[in-house]
N, C-alpha and C positions, 0 to 999 in steps of 0.2 A: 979414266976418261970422264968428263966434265959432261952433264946429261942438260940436252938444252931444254930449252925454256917451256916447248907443248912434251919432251920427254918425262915430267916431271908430275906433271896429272896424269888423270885415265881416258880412256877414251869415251866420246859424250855416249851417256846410258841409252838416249832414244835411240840412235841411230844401233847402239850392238841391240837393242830388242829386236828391233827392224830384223836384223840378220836369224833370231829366232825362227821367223817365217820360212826361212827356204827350207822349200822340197817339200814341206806339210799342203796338204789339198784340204780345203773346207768342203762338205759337204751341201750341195743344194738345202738341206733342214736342219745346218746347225752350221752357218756363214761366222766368221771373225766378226769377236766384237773387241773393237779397238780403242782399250782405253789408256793406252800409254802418252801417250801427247796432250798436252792441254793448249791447245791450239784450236780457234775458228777453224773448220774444214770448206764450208760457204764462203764466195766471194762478199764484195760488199754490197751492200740493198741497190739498184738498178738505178735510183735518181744520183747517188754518189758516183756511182760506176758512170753515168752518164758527166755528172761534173769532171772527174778523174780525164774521161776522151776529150771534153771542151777544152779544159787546161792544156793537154796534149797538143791539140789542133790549135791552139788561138795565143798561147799565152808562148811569146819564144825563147823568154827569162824562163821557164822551168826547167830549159833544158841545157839552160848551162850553170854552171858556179855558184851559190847563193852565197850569203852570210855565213860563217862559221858557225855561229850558235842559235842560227834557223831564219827563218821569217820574220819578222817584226810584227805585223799585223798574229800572225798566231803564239808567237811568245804574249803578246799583251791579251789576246782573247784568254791563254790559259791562265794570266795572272788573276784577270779578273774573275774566273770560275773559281780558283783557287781560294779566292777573297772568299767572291761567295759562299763559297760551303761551307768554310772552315773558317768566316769571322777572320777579322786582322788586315795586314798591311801585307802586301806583295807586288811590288812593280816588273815589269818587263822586263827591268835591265839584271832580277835575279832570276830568269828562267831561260835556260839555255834548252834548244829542243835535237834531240839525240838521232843516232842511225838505229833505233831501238833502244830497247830499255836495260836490256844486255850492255851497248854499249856506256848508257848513261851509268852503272855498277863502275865498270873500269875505266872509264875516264874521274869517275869521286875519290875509287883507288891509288890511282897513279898519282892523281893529285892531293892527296893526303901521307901516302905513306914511302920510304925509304925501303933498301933493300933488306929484310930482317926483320925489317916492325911488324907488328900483329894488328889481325882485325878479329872479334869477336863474331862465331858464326853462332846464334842457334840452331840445334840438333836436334830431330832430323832438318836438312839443309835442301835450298836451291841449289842443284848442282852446277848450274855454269855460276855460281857464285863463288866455291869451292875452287872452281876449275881455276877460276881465273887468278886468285888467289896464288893458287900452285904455280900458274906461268909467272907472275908476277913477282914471284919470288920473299911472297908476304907469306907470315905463321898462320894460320888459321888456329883460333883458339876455341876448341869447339865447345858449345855449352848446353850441356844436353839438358832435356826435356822429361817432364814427368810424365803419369799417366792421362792428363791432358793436353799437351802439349804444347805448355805455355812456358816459356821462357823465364826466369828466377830472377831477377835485379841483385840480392842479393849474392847469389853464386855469381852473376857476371861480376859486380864488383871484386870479388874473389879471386878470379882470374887476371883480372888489370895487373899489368907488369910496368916499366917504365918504356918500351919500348909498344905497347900498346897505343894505338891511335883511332880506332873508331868500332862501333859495334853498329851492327848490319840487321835489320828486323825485316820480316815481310809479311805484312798485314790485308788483306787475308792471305793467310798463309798457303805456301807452294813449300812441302807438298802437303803441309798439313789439315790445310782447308780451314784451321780456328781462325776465329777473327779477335783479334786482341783489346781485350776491353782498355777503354781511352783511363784510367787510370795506370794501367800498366803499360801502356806506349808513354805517356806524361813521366812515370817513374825510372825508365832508361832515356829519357831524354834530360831528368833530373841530374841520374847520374853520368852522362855523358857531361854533362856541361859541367858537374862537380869537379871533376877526373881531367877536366883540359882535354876530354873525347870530341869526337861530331859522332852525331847518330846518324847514321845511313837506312831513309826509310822509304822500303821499295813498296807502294802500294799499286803494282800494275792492274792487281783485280777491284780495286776500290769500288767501280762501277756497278758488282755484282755483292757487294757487301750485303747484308739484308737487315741491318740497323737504316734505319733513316735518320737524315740529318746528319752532322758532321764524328766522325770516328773517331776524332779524337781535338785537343786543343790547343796544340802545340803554334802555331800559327797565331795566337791570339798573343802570344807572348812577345812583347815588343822585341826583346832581344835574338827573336826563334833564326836569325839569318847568321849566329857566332857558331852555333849547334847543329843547326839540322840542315840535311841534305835530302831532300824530300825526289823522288823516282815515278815515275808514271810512265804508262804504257798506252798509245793509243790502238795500237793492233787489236787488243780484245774487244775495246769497247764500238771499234767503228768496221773490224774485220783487216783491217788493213795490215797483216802479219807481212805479207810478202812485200809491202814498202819500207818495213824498216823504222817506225815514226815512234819515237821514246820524248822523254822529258827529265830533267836533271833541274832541280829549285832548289837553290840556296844563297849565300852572300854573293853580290859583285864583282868584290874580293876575288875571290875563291872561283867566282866561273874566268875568272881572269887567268887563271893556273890552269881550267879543265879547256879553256878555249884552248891551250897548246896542243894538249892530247888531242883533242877532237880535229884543227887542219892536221895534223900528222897522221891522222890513221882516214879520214874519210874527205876531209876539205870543206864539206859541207854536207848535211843530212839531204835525204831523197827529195829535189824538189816537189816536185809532181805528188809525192806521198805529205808531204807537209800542205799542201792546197787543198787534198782532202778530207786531211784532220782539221782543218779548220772550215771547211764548208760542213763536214759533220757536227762539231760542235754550235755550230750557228744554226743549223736546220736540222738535225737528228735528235733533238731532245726527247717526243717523244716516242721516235723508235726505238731510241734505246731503251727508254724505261720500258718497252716491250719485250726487249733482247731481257733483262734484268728480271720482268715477271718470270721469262720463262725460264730460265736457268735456278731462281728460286722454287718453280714448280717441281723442277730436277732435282734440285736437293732433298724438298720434302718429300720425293717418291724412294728416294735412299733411306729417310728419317725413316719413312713409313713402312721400309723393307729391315728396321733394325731390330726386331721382335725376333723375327724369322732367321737372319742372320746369328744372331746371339745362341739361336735354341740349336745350332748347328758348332758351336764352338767359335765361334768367330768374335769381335770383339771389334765397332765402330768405336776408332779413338778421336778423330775429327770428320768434320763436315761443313765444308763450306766453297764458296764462288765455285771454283771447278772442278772443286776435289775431293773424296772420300779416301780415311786414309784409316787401314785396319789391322788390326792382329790377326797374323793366322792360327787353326786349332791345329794342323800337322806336323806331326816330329817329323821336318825336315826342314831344312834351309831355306829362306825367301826366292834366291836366286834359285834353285833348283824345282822350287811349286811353278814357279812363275814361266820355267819352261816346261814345264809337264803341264799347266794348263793349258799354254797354248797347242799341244799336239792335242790334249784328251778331252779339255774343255771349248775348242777353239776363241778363249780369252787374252788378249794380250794387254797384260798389267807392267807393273816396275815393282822390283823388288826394292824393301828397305833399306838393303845394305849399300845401295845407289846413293842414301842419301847424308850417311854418316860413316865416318870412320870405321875403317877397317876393321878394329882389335873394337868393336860396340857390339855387345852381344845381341839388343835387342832389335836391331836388322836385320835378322834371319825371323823375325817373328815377325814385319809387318810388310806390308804391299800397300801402294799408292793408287787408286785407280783417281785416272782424268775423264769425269762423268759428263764435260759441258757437250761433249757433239752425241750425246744419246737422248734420243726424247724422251719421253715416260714409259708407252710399252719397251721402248729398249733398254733402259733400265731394269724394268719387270724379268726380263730374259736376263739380263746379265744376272740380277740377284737370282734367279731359277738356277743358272748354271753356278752359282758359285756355293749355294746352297745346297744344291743334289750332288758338288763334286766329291769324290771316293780318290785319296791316292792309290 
């Protein structure tokens, strides 16, 4: 029997942690701390929330049919921030704005690859990256990582077959948390464009990078619209998860391919959530560099719990936008710690083996935790719990 197309992945990892909870009671003086999702948990800041009802109530275009590849006025505002940060040339008409950033991955997908061709994942991976891959009926070529968890150029080129078509980066990294120094995002873009690749670069957490100034220079490169396919998320940076509101930057061309994908599966992205990503970005400059201090506050309260962590057997292999991502010291299995802390620690993490292949031995030794929805004391308590735990 012929296994259809969602039979062919696993099932999404948040949602089976989820199912860890039932029947477990947290006690009143040692409550769930839930760092499996890296997700806003807070709506959007109140003057947005307020634009979001106006739009609703006044505007009667939001509520029916847009453009397929988004708004005009917010595809041009993102080009021009684009410009901005990142030096170089980018017009409107290469910025298609997505139902999410998820879907901006598989609409670059579809329109790059045939049934059997390969995409380049590094390893440990974004799982709906993987997933998608699997439905799609593409190889994933995995390309594992060292003990910092940077990506190889040369082992990627190693792997390039002829049915290869593009390698897939996400900077800062999900789940790893590294943020990729701009010579090594420049040298798989090198090789991308060597190789007759596109580089597929998902920078959803960019917002919360903690280099200033631009991440890398690809963009500056006249010809960067033959190679790169550049991914953005506005749900993190403006809260906006539950509208749906991504970003897909690349050639004309080529959005001319993804425009198919995109009326076939949604017609057009969220209105009403595209009005807000662009009222944020015109007025939220600096709340967000607020949202940004304090999420870098959050990281350096993990930095500063690495001493402690280490003298316990544990081992911070990344750390970054929303994510700490570490070795465990217990002989036992990722997936199996990760349910015994949530009964004995009331912690809910993701195990490593979530995020790379199967037959990879070093996913039973790591855990991902998603730190962006815990403040500082609550961080302090998670590193308490994870540091006094006894299997």
């Amino acid at each position: 029997m012929t296994l259809t197309r969602t039979a062919t992945t696993f099932a999404p990892p948040v949602m089976e942690a989820r199912g860890w909870l039932e029947g477990v009671v947290f006690p009143p003086e040692r409550p769930l701390i839930n760092v499996s999702q890296a997700a806003p948990v807070e709506p959007p800041p109140p003057p947005l929330r307020r634009h979001i009802a106006e739009i609703a109530l006044t505007d009667d275009s939001a509520h029916l049919y847009g453009p397929v590849l988004g708004l005009p006025e917010l595809r041009a505002e993102l080009a021009g921030q684009i410009a901005r940060l990142y030096g170089g040339e980018v017009a409107p008409a290469q910025v298609a704005i997505t139902s999410g950033c998820n879907q901006a991955f598989a609409a670059a997908v579809a329109a790059l690859t045939g049934e059997g061709d390969e995409v380049i994942l590094p390893s440990p991976w974004y799982f709906n990256h993987k997933m998608w891959l699997d439905m799609a009926g593409v190889r994933c070529l995995p390309l594992a990582t060292g003990p910092d968890l940077l990506p190889d150029p040369e082992a990627a080129a190693a792997l390039i077959t002829p049915r290869t078509r593009a390698i897939a980066l996400v900077t800062p990294n999900n789940p790893g948390g590294v943020e990729y120094p701009a010579a090594l995002v420049r040298a798989f873009f090198d090789l991308a464009r060597a190789c007759g690749l596109k580089l597929i670069l998902d920078e959803t957490y960019r917002d919360f990078d903690s280099r200033s100034g631009a991440a890398h220079d690809l963009f500056t490169d006249p010809d960067w619209p033959d190679t790169l396919l550049h991914l953005y998320s506005f749900s993190k940076a403006y809260r906006l998860t539950g509208h749906r509101v991504g970003a897909l930057v690349t050639s004309a061309a080529l959005l001319a391919e993804i425009e198919k994908f995109l009326d076939t599966v949604t017609i057009c992205p969220n209105q009403i959530g595209q009005h807000a990503a662009l009222w944020g970005m015109r007025n939220l400059g600096q709340w967000l560099a607020g949202e940004r201090a304090e999420i870098l506050a959050r990281r350096a309260a993990i930095a500063a719990g690495r001493p402690a962590l280490e003298a316990r057997g544990w081992r911070l292999m990344g750390l970054g936008a929303y994510f700490a991502y570490l070795e465990h010291p217990f002989d036992l299995p990722a997936p199996e710690l990760a349910r015994r802390l949530v009964r004995e620690a009331g912690v809910l993490l993701l195990p490593g083996t979530m995020f790379m292949p199967q037959d990879d031995p070093a996913g039973a030794r790591q855990v991902r935790i998603a730190f962006a929805n815990l403040d500082v004391p609550g961080i302090g308590r998670l590193l308490d719990r994870l540091t006094g735990y006894r299997p």
